[in-house]
C-alpha positions as CSV (number, residue, x, y, z in Angstrom):
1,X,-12.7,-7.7,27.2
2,X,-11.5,-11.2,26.8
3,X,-14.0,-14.3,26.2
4,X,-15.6,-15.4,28.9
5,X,-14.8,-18.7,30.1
6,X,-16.9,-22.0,29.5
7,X,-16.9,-25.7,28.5
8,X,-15.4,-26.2,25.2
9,X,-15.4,-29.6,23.4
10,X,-14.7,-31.6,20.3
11,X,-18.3,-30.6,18.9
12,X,-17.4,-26.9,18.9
13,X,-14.6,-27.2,16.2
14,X,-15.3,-27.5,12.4
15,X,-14.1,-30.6,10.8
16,X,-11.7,-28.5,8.9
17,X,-9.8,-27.5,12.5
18,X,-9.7,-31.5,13.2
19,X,-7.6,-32.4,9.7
20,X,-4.7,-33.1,11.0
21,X,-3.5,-33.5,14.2
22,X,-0.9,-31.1,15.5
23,X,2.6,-31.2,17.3
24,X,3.3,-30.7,20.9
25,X,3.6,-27.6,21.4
26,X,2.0,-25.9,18.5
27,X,-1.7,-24.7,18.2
28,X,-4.1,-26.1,15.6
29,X,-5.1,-22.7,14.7
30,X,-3.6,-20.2,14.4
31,X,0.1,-21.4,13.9
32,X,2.9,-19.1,14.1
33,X,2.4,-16.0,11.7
34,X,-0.9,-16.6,10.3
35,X,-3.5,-14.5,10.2
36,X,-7.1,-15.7,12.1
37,X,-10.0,-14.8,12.9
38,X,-10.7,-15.1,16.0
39,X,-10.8,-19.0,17.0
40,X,-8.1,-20.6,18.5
41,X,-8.2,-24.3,18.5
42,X,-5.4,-27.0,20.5
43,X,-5.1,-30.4,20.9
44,X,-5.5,-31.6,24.4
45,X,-2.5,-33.8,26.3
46,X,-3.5,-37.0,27.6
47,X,-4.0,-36.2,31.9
48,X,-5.1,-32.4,31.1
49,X,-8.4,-31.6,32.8
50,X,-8.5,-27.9,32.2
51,X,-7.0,-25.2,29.7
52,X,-6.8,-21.6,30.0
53,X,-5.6,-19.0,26.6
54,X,-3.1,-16.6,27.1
55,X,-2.7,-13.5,24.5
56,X,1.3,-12.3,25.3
57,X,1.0,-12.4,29.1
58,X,-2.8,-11.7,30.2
59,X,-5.2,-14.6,30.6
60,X,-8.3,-14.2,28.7
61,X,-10.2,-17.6,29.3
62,X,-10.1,-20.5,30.4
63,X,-12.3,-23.5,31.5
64,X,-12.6,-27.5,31.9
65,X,-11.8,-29.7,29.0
66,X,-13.3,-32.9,27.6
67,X,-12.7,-35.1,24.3
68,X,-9.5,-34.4,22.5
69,X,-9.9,-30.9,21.2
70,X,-10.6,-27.6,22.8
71,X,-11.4,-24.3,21.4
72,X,-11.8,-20.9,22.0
73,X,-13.2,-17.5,20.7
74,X,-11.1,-14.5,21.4
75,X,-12.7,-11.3,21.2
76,X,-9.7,-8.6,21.6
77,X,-8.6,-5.7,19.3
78,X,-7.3,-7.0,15.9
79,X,-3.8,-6.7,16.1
80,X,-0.5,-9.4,16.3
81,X,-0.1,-11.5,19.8
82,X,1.6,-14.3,20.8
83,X,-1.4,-17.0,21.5
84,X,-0.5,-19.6,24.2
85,X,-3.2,-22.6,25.6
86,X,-2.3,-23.7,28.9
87,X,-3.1,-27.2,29.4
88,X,-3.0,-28.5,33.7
89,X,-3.9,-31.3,35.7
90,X,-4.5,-29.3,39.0
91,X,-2.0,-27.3,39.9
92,X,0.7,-29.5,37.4
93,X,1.2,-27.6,33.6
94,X,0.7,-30.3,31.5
95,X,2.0,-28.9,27.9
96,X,1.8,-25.3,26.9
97,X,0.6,-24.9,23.4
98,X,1.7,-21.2,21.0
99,X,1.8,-19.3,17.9
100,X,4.0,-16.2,18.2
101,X,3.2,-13.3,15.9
102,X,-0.4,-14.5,14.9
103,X,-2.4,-11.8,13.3
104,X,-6.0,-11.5,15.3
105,X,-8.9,-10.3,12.5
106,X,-12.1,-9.5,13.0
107,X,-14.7,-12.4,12.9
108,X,-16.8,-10.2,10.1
109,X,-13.3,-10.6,8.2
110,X,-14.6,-14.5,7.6
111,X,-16.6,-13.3,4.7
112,X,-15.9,-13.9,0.9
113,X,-18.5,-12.3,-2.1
114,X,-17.1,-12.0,-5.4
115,X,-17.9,-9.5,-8.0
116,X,-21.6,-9.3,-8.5
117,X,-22.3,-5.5,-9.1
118,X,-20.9,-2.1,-9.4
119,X,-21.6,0.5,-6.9
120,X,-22.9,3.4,-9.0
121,X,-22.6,5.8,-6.7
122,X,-19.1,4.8,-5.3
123,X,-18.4,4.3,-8.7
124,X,-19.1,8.3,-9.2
125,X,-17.1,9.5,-6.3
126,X,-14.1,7.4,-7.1
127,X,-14.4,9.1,-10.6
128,X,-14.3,13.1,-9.3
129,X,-11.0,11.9,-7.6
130,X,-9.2,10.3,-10.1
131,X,-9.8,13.4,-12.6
132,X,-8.9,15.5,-9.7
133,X,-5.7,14.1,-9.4
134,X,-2.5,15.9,-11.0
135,X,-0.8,12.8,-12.9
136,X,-2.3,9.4,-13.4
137,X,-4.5,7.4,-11.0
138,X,-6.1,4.1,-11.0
139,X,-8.6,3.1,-8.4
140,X,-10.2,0.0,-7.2
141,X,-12.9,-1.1,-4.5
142,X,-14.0,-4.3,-3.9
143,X,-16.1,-5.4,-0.4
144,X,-15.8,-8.5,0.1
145,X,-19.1,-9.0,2.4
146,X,-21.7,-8.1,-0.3
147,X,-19.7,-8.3,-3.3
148,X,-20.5,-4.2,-4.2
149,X,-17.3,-2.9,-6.3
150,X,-16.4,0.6,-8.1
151,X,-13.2,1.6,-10.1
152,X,-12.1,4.4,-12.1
153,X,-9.2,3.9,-14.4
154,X,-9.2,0.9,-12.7
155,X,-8.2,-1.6,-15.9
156,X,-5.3,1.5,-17.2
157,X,-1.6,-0.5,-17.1
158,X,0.7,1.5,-14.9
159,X,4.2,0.2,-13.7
160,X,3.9,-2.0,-11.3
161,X,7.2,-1.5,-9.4
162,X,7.0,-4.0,-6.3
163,X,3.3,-4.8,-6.2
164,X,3.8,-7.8,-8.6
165,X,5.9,-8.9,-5.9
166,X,2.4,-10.4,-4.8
167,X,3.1,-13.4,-7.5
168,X,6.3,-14.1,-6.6
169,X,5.2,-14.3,-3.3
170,X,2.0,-16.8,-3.8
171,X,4.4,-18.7,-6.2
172,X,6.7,-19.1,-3.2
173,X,4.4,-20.4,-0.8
174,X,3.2,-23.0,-3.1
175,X,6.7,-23.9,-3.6
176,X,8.0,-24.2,-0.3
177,X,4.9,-25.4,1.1
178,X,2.9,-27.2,3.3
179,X,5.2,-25.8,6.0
180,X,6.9,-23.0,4.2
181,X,7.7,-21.0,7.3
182,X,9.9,-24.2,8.1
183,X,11.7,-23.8,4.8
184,X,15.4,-22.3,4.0
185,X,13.9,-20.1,2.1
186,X,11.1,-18.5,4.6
187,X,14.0,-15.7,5.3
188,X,13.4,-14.4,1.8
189,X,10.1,-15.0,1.4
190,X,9.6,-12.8,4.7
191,X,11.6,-9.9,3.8
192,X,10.0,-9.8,0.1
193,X,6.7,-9.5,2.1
194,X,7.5,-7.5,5.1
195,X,10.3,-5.3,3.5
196,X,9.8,-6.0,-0.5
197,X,13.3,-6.6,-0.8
198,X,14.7,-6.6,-4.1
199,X,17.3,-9.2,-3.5
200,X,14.9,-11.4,-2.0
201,X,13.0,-11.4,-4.8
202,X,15.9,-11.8,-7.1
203,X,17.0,-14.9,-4.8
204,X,13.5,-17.0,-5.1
205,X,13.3,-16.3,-8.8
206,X,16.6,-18.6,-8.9
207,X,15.2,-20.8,-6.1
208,X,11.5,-21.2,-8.1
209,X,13.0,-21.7,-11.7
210,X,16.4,-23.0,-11.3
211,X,17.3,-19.5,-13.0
212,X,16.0,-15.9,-13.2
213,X,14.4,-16.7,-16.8
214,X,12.9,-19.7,-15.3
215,X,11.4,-18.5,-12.1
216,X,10.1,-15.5,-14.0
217,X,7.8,-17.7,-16.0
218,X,6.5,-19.3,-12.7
219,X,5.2,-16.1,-11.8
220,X,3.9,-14.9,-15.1
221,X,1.9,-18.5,-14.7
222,X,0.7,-18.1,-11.3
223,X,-0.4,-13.9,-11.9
224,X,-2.5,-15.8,-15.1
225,X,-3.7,-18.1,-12.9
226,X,-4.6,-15.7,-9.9
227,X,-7.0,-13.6,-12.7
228,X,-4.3,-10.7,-13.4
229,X,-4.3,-11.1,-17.1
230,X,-3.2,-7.8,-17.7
231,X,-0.2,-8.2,-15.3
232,X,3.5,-9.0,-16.1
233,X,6.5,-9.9,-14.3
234,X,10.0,-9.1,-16.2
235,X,12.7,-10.9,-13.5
236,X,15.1,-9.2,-11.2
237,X,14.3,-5.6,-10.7
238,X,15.6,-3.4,-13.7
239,X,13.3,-0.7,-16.0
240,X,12.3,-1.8,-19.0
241,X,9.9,0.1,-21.1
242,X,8.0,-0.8,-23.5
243,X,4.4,-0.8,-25.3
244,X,1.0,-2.1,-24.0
245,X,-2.7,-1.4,-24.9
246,X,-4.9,-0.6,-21.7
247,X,-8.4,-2.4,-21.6
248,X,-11.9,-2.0,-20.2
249,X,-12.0,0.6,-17.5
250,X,-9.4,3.0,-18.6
251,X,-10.6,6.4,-19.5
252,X,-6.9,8.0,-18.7
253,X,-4.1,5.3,-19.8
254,X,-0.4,6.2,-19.0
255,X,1.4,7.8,-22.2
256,X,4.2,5.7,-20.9
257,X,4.6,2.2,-19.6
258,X,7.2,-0.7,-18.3
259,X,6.8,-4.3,-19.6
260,X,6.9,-4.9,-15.8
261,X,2.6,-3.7,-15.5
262,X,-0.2,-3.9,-13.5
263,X,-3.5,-2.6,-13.0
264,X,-6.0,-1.6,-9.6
265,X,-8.2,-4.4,-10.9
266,X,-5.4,-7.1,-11.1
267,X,-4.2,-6.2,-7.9
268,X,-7.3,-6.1,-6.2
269,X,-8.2,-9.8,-8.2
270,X,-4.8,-11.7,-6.6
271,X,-6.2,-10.2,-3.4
272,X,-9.2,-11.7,-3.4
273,X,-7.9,-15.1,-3.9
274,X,-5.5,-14.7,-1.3
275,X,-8.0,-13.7,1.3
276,X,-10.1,-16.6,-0.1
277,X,-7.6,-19.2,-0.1
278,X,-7.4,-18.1,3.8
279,X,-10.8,-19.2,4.4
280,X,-10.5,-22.6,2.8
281,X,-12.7,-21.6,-0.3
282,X,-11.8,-24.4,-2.8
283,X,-11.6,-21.8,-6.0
284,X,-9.5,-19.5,-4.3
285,X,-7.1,-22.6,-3.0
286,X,-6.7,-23.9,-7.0
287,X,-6.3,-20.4,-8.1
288,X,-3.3,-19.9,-6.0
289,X,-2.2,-23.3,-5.4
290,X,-1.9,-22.3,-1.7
291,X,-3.8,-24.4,1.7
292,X,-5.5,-22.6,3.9
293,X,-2.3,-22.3,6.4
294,X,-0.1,-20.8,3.8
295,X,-2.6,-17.9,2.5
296,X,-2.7,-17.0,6.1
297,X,1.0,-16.9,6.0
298,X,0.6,-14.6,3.5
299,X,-1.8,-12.6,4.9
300,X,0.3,-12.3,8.4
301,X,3.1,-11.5,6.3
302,X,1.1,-8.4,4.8
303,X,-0.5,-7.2,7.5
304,X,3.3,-7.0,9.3
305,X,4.7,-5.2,5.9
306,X,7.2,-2.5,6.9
307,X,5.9,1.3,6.2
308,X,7.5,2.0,2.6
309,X,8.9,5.0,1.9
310,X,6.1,6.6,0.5
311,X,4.9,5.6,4.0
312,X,1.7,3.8,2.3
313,X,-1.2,5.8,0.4
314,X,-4.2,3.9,2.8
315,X,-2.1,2.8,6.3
316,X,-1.6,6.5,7.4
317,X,-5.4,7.3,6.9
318,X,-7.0,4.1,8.9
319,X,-6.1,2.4,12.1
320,X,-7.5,-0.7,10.5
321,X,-5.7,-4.0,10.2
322,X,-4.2,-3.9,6.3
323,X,-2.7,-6.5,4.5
324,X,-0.8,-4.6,1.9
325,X,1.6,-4.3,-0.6
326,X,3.2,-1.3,-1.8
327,X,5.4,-0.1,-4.8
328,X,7.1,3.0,-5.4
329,X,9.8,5.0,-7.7
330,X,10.5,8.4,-8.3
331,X,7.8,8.6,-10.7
332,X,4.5,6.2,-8.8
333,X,3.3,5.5,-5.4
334,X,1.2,2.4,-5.0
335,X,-0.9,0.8,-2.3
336,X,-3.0,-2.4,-3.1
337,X,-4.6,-3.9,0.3
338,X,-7.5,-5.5,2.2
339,X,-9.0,-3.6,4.9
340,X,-10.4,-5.4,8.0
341,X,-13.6,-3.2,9.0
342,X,-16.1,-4.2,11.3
343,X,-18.5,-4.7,8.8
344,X,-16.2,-7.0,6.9
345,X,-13.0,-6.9,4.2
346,X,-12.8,-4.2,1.8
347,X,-9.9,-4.7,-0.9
348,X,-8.6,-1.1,-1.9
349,X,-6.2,-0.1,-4.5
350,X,-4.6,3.3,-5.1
351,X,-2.1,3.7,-8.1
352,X,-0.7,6.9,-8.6
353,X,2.1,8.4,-11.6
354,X,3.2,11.0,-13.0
355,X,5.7,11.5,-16.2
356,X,8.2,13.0,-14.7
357,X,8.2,12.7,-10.8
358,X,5.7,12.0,-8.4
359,X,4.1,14.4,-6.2
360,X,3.8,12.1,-3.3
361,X,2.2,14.6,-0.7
362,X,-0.6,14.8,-3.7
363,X,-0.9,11.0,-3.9
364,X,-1.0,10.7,-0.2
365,X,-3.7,13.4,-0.3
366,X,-5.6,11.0,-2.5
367,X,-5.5,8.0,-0.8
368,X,-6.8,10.1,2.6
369,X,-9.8,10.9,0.6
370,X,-10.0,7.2,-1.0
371,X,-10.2,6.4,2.4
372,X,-12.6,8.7,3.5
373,X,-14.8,8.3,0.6
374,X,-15.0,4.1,1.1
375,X,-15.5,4.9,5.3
376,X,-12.3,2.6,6.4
């Protein structure tokens, strides 16, 4: 199951893997919480004349090493380990290299295709269930190996609840960055991702804008900049309601709305750039501001989020690896997340309402079929 061992050397690693060197003890790739696909890369200690890679306990390759670099290509399950390298002079251990709580992907999940065309059919199917539906729905495809999408509703403002939580998060990153997870504020950041705390969130606006008015405007700026132009932020968490005038795809818009909005599209847009950014492409990376190492933060930190009470429309549904983030109220259940198929990433978004209050075991119902229909 593991890779098999052989010779690895300087010539097997990308130029982007050999930036910068790293510190004793610490991978090249991945670090600590990040998301990867697949290659693990180390620095090799002066007198080491073999490495072998550990995932938690079990040894899954090893081999001699020359030049200064060594890398590896794990094929395992996708799923979060603690990646060690071994480095050892005979039977002396040299250094011993980690990153605890890395999120493996599949190596299909290195692709990135941006919208090109709309999946007709897909398109159709998403349709019949959003009609079907008994409140309001907004749905959103996106795969991200051939750039195929479909939508229905998909433009319609909703309340966006915690999923715009996604701004403050790529807002924070940038902030605290290069090494954010070395920051005083990683503890919030975390628990806005992993448990979309409230008073997190309340806490970086402060830290972000020197005041809740101020770090509110930093991530209005960064949802316009990510391409969610139909998205707003409105500070710490409090219902406000108020007017707005749904666009493009939105045959059934909400009769009622919050000034704190989102639609499946937007969602599934800061998404995108977020999965781009974690592949180094350089529009992604401007759009959110973030390196490469801090949109894998990001993803890590999404694909470890904490079942929400609504206990996620998508996760139940697919044993797939899902970076997600989820909102919910008395009266909406939302999941917005990239699936890690075999074939490649799929961004899905489910928004569900209703006017009064939510029938979650119907808006579970439809993100089963959502799921069934894509074939996560």
């Amino acid at each position: 199951m593991g890779a098999a061992p052989r010779l690895l050397t300087a010539a097997s690693v990308s130029a982007l893997a050999l930036a910068a060197p790293a510190a004793a003890g610490e991978l090249r790739n991945p670090k600590t919480s990040e998301a990867f696909f697949g290659r693990v890369v180390a620095a090799v200690p002066a007198g080491a004349t073999h490495a072998a890679l550990y995932l938690g306990d079990a040894r899954v390759a090893a081999g001699v090493v020359r030049g200064r670099t060594v890398a590896f290509r794990v094929r395992r399950p996708p799923g979060r380990y603690d990646v060690r390298v071994r480095f050892a002079a005979g039977a002396r251990v040299v250094r011993r290299d980690e990153a605890r709580d890395a999120w493996l992907l599949p190596q299909s999940g290195h692709r990135l295709a941006r919208e090109r065309r709309r999946d007709r059919v897909l398109t159709g199917r998403l349709a019949a269930l959003g009609r079907s539906y008994p409140g309001w729905a907004g749905l959103w495809v996106h795969d991200l190996r051939t750039g195929a999408t479909a939508g229905w509703n998909s433009d319609a403002s909703f309340p966006a609840a915690s999923t715009v939580k996604l701004g403050v998060l790529v807002a924070a990153l940038d902030r605290f960055g290069p090494r954010p997870e070395r920051s005083k504020a990683w503890p919030l950041v975390r628990d806005l991702a992993t448990w979309s705390s409230n008073l997190a969130s309340n806490r970086l606006l402060v830290l972000l804008g020197g005041s809740e008015a101020g770090g509110t405007a930093v991530v209005n700026r960064t949802l316009q900049r990510l391409g969610a132009r139909s998205s707003w932020f409105t500070g710490n968490y409090r219902l406000d309601s108020g007017p707005t005038r749904p666009l493009g795809d939105a045959p059934r818009p909400l009769p009622v709305l919050t000034f704190r909005r989102t639609t499946a599209h937007d969602l599934g847009r800061i998404l995108v750039e977020l999965h781009g950014a974690s592949l180094g492409n350089g529009l992604a990376a401007r759009r959110t501001g973030l390196s490469r190492h801090e949109a894998r933060l990001a993803l890590g930190l999404l694909l470890s989020a904490a079942e929400g009470e609504n206990a996620g429309l998508l996760r139940p549904y697919s044993r797939l690896p899902l970076a997600r983030k989820e909102g919910w109220t008395s009266k909406l259940l939302h999941t917005a997340g990239i699936a890690y198929t075999a074939r490649g990433p799929v961004v899905v978004v489910v928004l569900t309402f209703h006017s009064s209050t939510i029938d979650a075991a119907a808006s579970r119902a439809l993100g089963r079929r959502v799921v069934q229909t894509v074939g996560l």
